[in-house]
N, C-alpha and C positions, 0 to 999 in steps of 0.2 A: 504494500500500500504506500503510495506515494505521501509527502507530509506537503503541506501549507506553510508556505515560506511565512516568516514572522510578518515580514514587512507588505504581503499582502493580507494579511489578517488582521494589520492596522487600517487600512483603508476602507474594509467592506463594511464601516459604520458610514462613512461619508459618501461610498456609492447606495448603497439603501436611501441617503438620504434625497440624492442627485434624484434616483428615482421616482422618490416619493414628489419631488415637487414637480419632476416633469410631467407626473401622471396627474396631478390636482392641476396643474395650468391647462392639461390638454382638452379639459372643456370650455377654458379662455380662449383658445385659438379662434382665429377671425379668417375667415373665407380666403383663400387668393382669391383680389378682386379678376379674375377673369374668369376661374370657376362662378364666383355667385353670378356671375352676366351668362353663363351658357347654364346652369341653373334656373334662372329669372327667364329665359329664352322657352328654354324644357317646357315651366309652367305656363308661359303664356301660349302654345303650341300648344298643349295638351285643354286649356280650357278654351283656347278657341274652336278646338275641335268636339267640344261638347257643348257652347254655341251653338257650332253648325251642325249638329247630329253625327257627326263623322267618328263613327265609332273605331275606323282603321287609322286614321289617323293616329285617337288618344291612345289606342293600343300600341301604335308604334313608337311611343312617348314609354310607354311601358318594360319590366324586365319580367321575364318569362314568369317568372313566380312571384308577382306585385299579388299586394291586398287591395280594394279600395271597399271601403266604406262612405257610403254615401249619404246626403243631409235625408231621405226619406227612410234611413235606416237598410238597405242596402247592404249587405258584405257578399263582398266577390270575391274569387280566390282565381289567379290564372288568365294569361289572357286571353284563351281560349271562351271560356264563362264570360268574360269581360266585355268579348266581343258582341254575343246572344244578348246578356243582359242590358246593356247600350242601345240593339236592337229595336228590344223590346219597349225598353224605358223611352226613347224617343219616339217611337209609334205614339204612344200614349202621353207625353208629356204634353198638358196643356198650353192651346197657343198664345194665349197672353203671360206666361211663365216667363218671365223676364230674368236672366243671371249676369249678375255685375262681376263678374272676377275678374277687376282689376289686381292683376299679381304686380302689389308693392309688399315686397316680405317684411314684416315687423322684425324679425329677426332669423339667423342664420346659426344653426350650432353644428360646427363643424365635428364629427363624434371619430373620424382618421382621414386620412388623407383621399378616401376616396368614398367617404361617406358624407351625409350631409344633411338635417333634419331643417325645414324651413316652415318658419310659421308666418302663415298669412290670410288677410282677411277677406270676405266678400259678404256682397249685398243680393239678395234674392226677391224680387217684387213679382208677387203672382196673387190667384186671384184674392187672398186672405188675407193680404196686406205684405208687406217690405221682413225677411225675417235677417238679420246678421248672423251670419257662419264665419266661423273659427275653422279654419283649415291647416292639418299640420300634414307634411309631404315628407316622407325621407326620400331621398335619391342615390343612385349608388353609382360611381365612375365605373366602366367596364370597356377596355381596350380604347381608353381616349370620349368616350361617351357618357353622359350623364343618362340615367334612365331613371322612373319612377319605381320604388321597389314597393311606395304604402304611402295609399293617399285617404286623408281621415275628414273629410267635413263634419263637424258637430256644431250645433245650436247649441249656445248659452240657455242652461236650465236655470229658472228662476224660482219654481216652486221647492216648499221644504222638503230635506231629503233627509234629515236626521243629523246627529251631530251637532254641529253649532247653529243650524240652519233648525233644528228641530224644534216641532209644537209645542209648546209650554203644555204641562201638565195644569188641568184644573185644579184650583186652592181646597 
């Protein structure tokens, strides 16, 4: 069995340390500004193409095993299902269903160099009135390309759900 030189067994306090702070910064990291622009690109292609019904398009935005969940409650898995259910969903989506997705990302959490979680908002006006959706997207670089790997619309819930939000017990 080989021995551990002294004088690297003084250092591996200070590499642990190196470590530890490179791994707590690396949710600080901030986008290469040219990723977030072919990012910002991605999303605005992929919801233009839900716009316009074009469900080959958004799928081509997509990576072969994307999630999307959608603001009507929706979960797709595949873009094969992705494809059918876009189909369908645009058959039927109502025509004064109005979707604002202006993709301006609130913010960008880069999770490695070729991952990338964006959160961004949008306005939906149809016929029950205007709802705001919260939209969180991961994306994953794959051979120089950005694709959608999980795209999550959710509506801000207002009603009490327990917890701190929870009904007061009667006196």
């Amino acid at each position: 069995m080989r021995r551990i030189p002294p004088s690297f067994v003084a250092i591996i306090p200070s590499l642990m340390l190196t470590l530890m702070l490179m791994t707590a910064s690396a949710q600080d990291i901030k986008p290469d500004p040219a990723d977030a622009e072919a990012v910002k690109a991605l999303l605005k292609k992929a919801t233009r193409a839900i716009l316009d019904k074009d469900a080959k398009t958004f799928v081509s935005c997509c990576d072969v095993y994307v999630d999307c969940f959608f603001l009507d409650g929706t979960l797709i898995k595949g873009k094969k299902r992705i494809t059918a259910t876009l189909y369908e969903f645009f058959k039927q989506r109502p025509v004064d269903l109005v979707v604002k997705l202006d993709v301006v990302p609130r913010s960008y959490r880069v999770l490695s160099p070729e991952i990338m979680m964006v959160d961004w908002p949008a306005t939906i006006a149809g016929p029950d009135g205007v709802v705001k959706v919260n939209t969180l997207t991961t994306v994953r670089k794959q051979q120089g390309r950005w694709l959608i790997t999980s795209y999550l619309e959710s509506v801000p819930y207002t009603g009490r759900v327990g917890g701190r939000n929870a009904v007061p017990s009667p006196p």
